[in-house]
PyMOL Python script that loads the backbone (N, CA, C, O; Angstrom):
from pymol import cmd

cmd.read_pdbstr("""\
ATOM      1  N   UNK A   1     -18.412  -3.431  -8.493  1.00  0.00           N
ATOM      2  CA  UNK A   1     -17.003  -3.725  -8.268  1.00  0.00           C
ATOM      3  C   UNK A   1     -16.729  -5.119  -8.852  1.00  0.00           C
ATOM      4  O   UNK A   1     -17.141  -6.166  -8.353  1.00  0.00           O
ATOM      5  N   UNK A   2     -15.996  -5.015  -9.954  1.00  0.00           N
ATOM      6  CA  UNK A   2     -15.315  -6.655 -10.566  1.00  0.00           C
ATOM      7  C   UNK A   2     -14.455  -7.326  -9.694  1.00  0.00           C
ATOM      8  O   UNK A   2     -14.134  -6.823  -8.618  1.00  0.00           O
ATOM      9  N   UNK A   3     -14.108  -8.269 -10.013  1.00  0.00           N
ATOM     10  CA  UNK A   3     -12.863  -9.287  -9.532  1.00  0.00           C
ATOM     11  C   UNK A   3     -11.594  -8.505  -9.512  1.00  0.00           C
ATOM     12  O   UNK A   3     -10.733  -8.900  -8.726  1.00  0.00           O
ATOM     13  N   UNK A   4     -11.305  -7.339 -10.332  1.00  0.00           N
ATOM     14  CA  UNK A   4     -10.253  -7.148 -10.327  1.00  0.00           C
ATOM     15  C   UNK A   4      -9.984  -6.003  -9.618  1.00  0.00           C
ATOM     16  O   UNK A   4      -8.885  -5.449  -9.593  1.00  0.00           O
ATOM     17  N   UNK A   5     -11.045  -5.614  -8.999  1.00  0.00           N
ATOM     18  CA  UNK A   5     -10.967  -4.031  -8.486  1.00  0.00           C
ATOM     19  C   UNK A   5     -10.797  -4.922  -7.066  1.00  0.00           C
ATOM     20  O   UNK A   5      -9.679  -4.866  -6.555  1.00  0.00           O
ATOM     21  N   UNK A   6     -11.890  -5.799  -6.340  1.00  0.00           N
ATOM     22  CA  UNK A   6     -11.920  -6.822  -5.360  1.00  0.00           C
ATOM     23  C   UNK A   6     -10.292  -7.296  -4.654  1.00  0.00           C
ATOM     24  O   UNK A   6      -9.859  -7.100  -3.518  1.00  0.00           O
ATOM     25  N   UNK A   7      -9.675  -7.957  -5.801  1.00  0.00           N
ATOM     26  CA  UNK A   7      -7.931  -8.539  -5.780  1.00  0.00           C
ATOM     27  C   UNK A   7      -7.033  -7.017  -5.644  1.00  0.00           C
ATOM     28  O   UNK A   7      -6.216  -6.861  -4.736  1.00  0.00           O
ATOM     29  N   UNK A   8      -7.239  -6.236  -6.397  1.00  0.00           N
ATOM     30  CA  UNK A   8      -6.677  -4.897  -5.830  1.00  0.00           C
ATOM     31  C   UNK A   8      -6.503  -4.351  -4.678  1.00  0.00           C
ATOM     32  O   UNK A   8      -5.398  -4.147  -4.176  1.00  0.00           O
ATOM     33  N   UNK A   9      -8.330  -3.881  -3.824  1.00  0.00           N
ATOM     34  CA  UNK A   9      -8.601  -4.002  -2.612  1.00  0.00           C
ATOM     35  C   UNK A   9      -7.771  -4.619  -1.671  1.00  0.00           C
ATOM     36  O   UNK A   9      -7.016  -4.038  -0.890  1.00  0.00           O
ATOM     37  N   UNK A  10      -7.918  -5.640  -1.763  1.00  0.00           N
ATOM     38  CA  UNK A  10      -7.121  -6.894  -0.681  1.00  0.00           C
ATOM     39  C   UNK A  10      -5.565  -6.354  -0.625  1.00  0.00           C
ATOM     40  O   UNK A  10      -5.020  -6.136   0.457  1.00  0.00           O
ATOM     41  N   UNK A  11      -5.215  -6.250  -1.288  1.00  0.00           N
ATOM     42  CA  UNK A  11      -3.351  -5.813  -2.244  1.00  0.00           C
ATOM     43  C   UNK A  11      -3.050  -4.846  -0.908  1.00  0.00           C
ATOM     44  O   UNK A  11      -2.373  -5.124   0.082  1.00  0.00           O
ATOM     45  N   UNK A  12      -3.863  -3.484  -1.253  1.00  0.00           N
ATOM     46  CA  UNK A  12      -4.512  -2.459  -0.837  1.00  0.00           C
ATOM     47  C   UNK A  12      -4.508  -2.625   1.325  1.00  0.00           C
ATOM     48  O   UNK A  12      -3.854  -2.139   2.248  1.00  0.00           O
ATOM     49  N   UNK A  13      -5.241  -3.243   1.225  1.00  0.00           N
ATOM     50  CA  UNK A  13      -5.333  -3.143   2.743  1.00  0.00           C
ATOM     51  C   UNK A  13      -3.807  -4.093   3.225  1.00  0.00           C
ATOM     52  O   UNK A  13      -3.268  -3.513   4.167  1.00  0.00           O
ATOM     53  N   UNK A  14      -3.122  -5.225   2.846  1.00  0.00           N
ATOM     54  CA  UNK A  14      -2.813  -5.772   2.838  1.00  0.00           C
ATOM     55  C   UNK A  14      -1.363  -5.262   3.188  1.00  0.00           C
ATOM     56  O   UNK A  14      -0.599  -5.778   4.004  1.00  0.00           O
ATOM     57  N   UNK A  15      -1.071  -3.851   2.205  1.00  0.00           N
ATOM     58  CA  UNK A  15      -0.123  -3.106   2.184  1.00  0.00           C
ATOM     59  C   UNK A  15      -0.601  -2.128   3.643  1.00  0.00           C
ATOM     60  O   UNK A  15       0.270  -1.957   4.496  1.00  0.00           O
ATOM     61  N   UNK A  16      -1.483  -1.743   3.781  1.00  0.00           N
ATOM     62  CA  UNK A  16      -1.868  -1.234   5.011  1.00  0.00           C
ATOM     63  C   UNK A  16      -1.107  -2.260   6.192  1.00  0.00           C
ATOM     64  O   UNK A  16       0.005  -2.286   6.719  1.00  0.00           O
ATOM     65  N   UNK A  17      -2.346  -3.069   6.287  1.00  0.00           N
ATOM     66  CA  UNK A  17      -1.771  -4.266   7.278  1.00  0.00           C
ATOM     67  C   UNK A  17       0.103  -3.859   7.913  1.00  0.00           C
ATOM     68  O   UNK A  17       0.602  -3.292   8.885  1.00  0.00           O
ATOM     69  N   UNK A  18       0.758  -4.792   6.253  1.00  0.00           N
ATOM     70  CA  UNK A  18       2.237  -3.968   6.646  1.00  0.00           C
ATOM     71  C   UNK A  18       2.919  -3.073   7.206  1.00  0.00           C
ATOM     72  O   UNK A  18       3.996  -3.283   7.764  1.00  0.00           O
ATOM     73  N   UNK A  19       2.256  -1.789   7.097  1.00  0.00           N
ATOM     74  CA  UNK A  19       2.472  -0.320   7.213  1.00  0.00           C
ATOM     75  C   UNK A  19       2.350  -0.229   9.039  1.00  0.00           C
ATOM     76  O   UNK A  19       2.994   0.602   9.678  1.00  0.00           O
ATOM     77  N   UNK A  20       1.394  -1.258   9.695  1.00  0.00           N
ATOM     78  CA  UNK A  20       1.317  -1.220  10.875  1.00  0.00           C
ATOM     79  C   UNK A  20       2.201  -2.545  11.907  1.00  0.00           C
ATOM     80  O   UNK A  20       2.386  -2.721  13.111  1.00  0.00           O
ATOM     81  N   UNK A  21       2.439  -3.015  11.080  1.00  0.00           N
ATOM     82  CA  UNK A  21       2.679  -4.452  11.556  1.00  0.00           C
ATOM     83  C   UNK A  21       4.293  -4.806  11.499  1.00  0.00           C
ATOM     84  O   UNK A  21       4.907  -5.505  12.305  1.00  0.00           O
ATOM     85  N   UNK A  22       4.672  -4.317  10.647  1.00  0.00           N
ATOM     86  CA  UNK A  22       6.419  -4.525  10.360  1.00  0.00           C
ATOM     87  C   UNK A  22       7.324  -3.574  11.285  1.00  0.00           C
ATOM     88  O   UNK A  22       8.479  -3.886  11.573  1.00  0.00           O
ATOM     89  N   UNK A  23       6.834  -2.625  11.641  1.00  0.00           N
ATOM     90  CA  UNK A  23       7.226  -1.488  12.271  1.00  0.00           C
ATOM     91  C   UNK A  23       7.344  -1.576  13.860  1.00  0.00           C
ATOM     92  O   UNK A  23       8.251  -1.177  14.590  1.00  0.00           O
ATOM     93  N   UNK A  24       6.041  -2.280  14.196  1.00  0.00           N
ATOM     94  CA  UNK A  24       6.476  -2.538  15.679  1.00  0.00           C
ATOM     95  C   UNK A  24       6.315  -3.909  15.974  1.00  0.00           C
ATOM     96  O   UNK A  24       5.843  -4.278  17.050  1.00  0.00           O
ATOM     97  N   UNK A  25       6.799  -4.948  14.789  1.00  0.00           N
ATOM     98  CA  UNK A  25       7.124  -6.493  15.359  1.00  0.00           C
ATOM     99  C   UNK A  25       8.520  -7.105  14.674  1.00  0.00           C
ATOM    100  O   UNK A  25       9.265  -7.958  15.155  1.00  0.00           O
ATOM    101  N   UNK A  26       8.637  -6.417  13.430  1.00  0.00           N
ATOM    102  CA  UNK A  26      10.147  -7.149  12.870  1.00  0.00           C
ATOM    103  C   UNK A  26      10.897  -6.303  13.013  1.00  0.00           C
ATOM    104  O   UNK A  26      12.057  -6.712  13.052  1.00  0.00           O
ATOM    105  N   UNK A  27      10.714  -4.648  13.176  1.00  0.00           N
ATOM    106  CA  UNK A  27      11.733  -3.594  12.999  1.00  0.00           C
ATOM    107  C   UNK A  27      11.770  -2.692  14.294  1.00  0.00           C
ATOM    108  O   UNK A  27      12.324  -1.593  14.296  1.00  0.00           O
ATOM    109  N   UNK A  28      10.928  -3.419  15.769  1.00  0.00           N
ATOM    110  CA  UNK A  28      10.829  -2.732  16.471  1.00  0.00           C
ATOM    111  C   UNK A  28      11.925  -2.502  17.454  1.00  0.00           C
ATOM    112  O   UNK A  28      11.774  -1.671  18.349  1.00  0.00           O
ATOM    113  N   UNK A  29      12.937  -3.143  17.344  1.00  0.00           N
ATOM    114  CA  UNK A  29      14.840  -3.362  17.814  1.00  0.00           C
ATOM    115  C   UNK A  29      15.121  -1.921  16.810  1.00  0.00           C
ATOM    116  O   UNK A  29      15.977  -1.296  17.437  1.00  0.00           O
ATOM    117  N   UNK A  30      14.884  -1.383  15.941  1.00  0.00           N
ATOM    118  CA  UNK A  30      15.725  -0.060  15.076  1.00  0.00           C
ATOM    119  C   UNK A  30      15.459   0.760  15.734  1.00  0.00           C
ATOM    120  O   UNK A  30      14.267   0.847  16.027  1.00  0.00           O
ATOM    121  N   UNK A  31      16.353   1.704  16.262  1.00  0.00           N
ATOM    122  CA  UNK A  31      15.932   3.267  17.146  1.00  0.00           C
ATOM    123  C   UNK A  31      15.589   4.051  16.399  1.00  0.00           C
ATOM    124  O   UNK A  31      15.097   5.051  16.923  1.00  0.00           O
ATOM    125  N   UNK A  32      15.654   4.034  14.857  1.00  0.00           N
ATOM    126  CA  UNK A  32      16.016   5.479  14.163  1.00  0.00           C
ATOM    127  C   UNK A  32      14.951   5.264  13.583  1.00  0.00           C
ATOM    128  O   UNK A  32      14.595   4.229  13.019  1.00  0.00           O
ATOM    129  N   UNK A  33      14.311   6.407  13.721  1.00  0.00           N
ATOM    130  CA  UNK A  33      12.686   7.056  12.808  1.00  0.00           C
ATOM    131  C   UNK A  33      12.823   6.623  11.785  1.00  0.00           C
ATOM    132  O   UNK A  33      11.920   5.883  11.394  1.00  0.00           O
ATOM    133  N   UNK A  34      14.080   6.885  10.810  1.00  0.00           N
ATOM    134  CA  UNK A  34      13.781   6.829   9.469  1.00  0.00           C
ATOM    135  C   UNK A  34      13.665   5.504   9.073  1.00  0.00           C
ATOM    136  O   UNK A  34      13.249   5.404   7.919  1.00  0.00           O
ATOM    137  N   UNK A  35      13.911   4.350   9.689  1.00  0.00           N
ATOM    138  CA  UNK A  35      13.612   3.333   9.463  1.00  0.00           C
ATOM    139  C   UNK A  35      12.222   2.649   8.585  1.00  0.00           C
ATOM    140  O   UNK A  35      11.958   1.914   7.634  1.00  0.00           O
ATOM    141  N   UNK A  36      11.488   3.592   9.814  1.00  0.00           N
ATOM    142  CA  UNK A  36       9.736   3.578   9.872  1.00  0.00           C
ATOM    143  C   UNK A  36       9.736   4.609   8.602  1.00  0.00           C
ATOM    144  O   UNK A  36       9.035   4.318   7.632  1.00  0.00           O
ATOM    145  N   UNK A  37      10.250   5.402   8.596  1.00  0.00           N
ATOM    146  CA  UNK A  37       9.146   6.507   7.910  1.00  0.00           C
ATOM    147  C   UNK A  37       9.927   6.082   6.206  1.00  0.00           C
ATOM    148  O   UNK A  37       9.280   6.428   5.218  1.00  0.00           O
ATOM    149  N   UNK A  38      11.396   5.292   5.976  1.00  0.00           N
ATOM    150  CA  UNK A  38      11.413   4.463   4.577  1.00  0.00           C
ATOM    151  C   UNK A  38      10.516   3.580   4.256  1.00  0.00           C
ATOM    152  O   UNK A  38      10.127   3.617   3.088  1.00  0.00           O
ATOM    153  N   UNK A  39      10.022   2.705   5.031  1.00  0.00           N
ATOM    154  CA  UNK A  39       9.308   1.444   5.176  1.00  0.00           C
ATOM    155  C   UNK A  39       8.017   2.650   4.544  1.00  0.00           C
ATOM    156  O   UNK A  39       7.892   2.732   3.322  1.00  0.00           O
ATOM    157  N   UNK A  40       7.229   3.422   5.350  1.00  0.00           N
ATOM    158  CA  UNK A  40       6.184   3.951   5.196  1.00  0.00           C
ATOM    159  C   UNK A  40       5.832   4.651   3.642  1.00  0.00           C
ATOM    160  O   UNK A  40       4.685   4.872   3.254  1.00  0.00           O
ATOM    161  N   UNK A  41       6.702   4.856   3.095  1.00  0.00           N
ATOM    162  CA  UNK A  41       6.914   6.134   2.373  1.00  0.00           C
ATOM    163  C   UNK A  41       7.040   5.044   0.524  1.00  0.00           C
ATOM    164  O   UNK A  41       6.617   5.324  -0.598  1.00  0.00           O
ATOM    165  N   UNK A  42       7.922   3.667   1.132  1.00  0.00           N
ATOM    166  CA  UNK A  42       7.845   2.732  -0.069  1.00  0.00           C
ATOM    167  C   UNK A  42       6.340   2.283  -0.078  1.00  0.00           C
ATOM    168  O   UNK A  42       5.746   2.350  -1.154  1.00  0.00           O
ATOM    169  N   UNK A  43       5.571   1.759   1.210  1.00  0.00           N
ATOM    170  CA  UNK A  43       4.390   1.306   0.526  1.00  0.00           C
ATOM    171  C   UNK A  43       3.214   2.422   0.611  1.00  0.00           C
ATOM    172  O   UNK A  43       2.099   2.124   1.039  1.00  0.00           O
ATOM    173  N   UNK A  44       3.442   3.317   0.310  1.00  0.00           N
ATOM    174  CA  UNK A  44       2.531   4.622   0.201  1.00  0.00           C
ATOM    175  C   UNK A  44       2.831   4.891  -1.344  1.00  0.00           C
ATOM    176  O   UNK A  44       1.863   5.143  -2.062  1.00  0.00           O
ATOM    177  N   UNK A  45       4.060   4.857  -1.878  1.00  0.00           N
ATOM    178  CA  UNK A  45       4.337   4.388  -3.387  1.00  0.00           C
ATOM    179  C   UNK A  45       3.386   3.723  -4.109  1.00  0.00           C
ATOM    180  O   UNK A  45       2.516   4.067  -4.909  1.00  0.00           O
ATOM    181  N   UNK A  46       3.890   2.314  -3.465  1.00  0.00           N
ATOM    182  CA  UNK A  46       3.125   1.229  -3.969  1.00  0.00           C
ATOM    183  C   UNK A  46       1.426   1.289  -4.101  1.00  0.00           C
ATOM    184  O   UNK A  46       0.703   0.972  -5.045  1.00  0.00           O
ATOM    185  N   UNK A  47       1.123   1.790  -2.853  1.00  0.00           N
ATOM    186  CA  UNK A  47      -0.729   1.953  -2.788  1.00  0.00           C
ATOM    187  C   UNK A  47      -0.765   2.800  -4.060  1.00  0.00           C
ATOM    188  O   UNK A  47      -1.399   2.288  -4.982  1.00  0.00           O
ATOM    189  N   UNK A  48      -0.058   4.323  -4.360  1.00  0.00           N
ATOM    190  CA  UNK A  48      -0.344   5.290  -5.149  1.00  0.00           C
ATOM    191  C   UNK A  48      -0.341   4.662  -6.440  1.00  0.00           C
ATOM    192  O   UNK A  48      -1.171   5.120  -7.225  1.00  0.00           O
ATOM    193  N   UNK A  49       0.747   3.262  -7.062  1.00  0.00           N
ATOM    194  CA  UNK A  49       0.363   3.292  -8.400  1.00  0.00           C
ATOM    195  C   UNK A  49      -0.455   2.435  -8.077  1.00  0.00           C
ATOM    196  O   UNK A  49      -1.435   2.658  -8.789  1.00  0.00           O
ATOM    197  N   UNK A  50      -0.695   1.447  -7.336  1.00  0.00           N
ATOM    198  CA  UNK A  50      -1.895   0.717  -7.407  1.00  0.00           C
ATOM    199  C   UNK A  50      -2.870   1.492  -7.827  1.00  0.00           C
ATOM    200  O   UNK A  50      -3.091   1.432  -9.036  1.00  0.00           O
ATOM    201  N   UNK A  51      -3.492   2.172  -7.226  1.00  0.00           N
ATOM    202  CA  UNK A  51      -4.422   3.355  -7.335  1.00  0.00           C
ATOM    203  C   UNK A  51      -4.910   4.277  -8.729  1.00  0.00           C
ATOM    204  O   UNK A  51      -5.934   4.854  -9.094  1.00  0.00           O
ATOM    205  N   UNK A  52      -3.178   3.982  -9.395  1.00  0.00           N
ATOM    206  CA  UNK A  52      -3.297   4.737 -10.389  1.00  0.00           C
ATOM    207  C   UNK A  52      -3.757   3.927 -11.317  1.00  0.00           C
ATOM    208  O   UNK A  52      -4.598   4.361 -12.104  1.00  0.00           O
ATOM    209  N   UNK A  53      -3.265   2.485 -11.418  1.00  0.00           N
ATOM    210  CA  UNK A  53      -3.160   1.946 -12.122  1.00  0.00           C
ATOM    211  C   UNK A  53      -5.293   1.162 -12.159  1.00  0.00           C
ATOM    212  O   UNK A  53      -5.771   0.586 -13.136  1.00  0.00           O
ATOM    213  N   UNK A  54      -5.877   1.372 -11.139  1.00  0.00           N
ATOM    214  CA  UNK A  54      -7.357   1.124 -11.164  1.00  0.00           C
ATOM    215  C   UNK A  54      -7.800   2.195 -11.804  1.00  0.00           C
ATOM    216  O   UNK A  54      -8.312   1.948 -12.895  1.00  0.00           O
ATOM    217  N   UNK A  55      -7.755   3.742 -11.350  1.00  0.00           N
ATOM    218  CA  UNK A  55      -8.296   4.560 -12.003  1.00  0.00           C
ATOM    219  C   UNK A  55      -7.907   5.170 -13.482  1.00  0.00           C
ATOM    220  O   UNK A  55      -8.623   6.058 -13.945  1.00  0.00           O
ATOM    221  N   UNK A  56      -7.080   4.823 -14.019  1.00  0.00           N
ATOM    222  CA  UNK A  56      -6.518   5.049 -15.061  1.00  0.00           C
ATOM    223  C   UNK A  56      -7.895   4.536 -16.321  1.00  0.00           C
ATOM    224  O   UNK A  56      -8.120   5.235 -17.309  1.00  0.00           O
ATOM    225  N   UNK A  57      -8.611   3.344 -16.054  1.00  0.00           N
ATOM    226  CA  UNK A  57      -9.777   3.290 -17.238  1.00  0.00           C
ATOM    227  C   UNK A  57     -10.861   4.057 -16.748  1.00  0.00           C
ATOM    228  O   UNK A  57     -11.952   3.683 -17.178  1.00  0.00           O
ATOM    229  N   UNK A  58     -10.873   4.776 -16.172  1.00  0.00           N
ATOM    230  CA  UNK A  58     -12.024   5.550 -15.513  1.00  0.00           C
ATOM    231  C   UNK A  58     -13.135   6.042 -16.449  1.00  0.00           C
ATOM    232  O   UNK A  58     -14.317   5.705 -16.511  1.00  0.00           O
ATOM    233  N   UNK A  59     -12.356   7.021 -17.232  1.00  0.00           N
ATOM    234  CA  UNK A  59     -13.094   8.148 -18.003  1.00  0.00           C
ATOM    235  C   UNK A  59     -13.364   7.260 -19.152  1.00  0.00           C
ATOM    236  O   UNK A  59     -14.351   7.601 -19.805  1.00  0.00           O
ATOM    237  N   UNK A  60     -12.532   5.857 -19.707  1.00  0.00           N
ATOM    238  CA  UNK A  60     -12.933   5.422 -20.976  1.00  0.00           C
ATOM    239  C   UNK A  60     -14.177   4.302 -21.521  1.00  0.00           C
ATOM    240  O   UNK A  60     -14.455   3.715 -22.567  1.00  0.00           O
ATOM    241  N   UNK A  61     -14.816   4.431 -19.873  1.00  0.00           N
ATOM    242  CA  UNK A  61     -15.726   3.392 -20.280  1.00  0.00           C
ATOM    243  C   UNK A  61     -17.506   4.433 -20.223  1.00  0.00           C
ATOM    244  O   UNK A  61     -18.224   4.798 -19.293  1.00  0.00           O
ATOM    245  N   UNK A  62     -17.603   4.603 -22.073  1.00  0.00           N
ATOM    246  CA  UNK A  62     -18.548   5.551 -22.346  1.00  0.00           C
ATOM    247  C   UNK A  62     -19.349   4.701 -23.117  1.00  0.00           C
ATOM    248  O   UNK A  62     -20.390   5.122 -23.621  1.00  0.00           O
TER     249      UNK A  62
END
""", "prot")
cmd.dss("prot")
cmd.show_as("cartoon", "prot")
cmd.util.cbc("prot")
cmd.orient("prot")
């Protein structure tokens, strides 16, 4: 694992972190589900191109 897969990682959990943390301390006054499940759904985005964007040199290093 390089430096850059490492700084990704962190990104990665980091966006996790968020996913648990914004929901029931800055947004926990909103009644409405969808609040949570916009919030959820943008950084589930974000993880996915992260994600994409690591595995994308996958196959080219021959």
């Amino acid at each position: 694992m390089n430096k850059k897969e490492k700084m990704w990682g962190l990104i990665i959990l980091f966006i996790v972190f968020l996913g648990y943390f914004l929901p029931y301390t800055l947004f926990s006054n909103i009644e409405k589900w969808y609040g949570s499940f916009l919030l959820w759904t943008i950084l589930a985005i974000i993880v996915i191109i992260i994600n994409y964007i690591l595995t994308k040199e996958w196959g080219d290093e021959e």
